[in-house]
N, C-alpha and C positions, 0 to 999 in steps of 0.2 A: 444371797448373792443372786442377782438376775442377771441373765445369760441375754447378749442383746441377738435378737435375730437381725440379718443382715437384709438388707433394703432386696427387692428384687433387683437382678443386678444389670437387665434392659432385654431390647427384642433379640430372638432366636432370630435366627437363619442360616439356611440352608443352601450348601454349595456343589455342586461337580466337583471334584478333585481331579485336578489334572496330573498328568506326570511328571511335573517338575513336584509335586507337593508329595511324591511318594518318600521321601526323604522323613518329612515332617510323620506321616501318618506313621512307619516305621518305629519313630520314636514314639510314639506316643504308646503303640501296640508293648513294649516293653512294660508302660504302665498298667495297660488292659492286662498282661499275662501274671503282672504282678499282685492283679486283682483277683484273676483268675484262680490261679493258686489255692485258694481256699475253699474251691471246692472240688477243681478237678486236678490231675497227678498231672502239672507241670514245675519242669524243674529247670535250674540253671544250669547254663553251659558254665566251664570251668575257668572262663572268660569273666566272668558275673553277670554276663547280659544273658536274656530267654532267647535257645534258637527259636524264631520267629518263623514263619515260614513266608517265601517268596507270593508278594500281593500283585505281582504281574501282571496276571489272567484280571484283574480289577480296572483295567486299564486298557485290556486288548481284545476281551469277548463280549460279545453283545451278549446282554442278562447278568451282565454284572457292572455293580453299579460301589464308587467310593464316592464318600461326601464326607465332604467339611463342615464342623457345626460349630459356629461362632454365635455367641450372645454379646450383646452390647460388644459388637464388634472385634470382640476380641476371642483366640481359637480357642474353644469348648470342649472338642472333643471331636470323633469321625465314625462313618458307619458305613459298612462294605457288607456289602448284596450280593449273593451270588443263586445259583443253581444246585448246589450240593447240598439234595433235598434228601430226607428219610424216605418220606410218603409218597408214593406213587403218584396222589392227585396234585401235592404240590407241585409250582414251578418253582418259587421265588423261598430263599431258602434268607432269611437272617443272620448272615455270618455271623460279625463283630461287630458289640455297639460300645464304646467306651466315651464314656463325659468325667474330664477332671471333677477331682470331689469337690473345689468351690463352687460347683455348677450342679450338682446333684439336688441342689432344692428348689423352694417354690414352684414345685411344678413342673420343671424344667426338661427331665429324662422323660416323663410321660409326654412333654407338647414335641420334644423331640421325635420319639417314637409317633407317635401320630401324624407330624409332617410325613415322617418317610414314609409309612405304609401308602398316605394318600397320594405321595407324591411318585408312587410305581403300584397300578392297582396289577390285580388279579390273586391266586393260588397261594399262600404263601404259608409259611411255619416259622414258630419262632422255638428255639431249646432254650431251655436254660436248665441248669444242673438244679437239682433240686433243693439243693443244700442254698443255694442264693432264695433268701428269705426277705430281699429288698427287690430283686428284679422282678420278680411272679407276681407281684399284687399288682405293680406298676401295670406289667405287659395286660393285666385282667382284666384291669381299670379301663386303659384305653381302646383294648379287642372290643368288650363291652358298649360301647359306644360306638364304634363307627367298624367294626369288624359284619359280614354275613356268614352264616353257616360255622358259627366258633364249634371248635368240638377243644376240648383238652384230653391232653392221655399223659401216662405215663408207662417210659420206657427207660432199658438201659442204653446209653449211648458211648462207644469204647468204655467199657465199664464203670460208666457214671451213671446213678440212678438220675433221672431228667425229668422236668416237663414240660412235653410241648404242645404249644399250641398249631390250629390246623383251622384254615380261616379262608376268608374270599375277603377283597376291597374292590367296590367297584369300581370302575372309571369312571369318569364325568362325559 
């Protein structure tokens, strides 16, 4: 039996999220935590939804940034930027990046990740739990390319073994 792969399914792009779209991204973060789960101790509220935590400050502090990630036009997924850095030289911290899993191929989470880092340079770090054995190659793949000063390390992070990357993008 041949497994057919699916066509690429059109162009990325990348949006601002405004405040009427924090509704949207909300929902989607219940999918993110539901991902999440598998490697780090999140649990359900007894509601069955993830308490979530308030994306507020996404919308109201300068250095933090929410986007919307739509391919062939249709919502893909979102990525929230903030400051809540490990590393002293960091600024730019990688919050949350979640892409529906019909959008996880071709390429797709890596051309992602690359718009954003370009699209807000300077200082920045990405975590990922260590146990995510699909994000790290990704995040490696595209540091590698367009990242300066890449260092990786590994740390615990609230009691998750992790690895982060520690990186520079420059500006144009």
């Amino acid at each position: 039996m041949n497994a057919r792969v699916p066509e690429p399914p059109g162009e990325l792009v990348l949006r601002d999220a405004r405040r009427q779209d924090q509704p949207c991204i909300l929902n989607m973060m219940q999918l993110y935590y539901h991902d999440l789960m598998q490697w780090a101790p999140v649990r359900l509220h007894e509601s069955g939804l993830f308490a979530v935590p308030s994306i507020d400050k996404y919308f109201e502090r300068a250095g933090h940034h929410a986007l919307l990630i739509r391919v062939g036009g249709e919502l893909a997924g979102f990525a929230l930027v903030d400051d809540n850095v490990l590393d002293e030289d960091a600024r730019i911290n990688f919050g949350h990046f979640f892409m529906a899993y019909a959008y996880r191929h071709h390429g797709l989470p890596a051309a992602a990740l690359a718009a954003i880092l370009r699209r807000i340079p300077g200082h920045w770090e990405i975590v990922h739990a260590t146990a995510n054995r699909k994000a790290i190659p990704i995040s490696r793949q595209v540091l590698r390319q367009i990242a300066l000063e890449l260092r990786e390390t590994a740390q615990m992070v609230e009691d998750v073994p992790c690895t982060v990357f520690h990186f520079r993008i420059r500006g144009d």
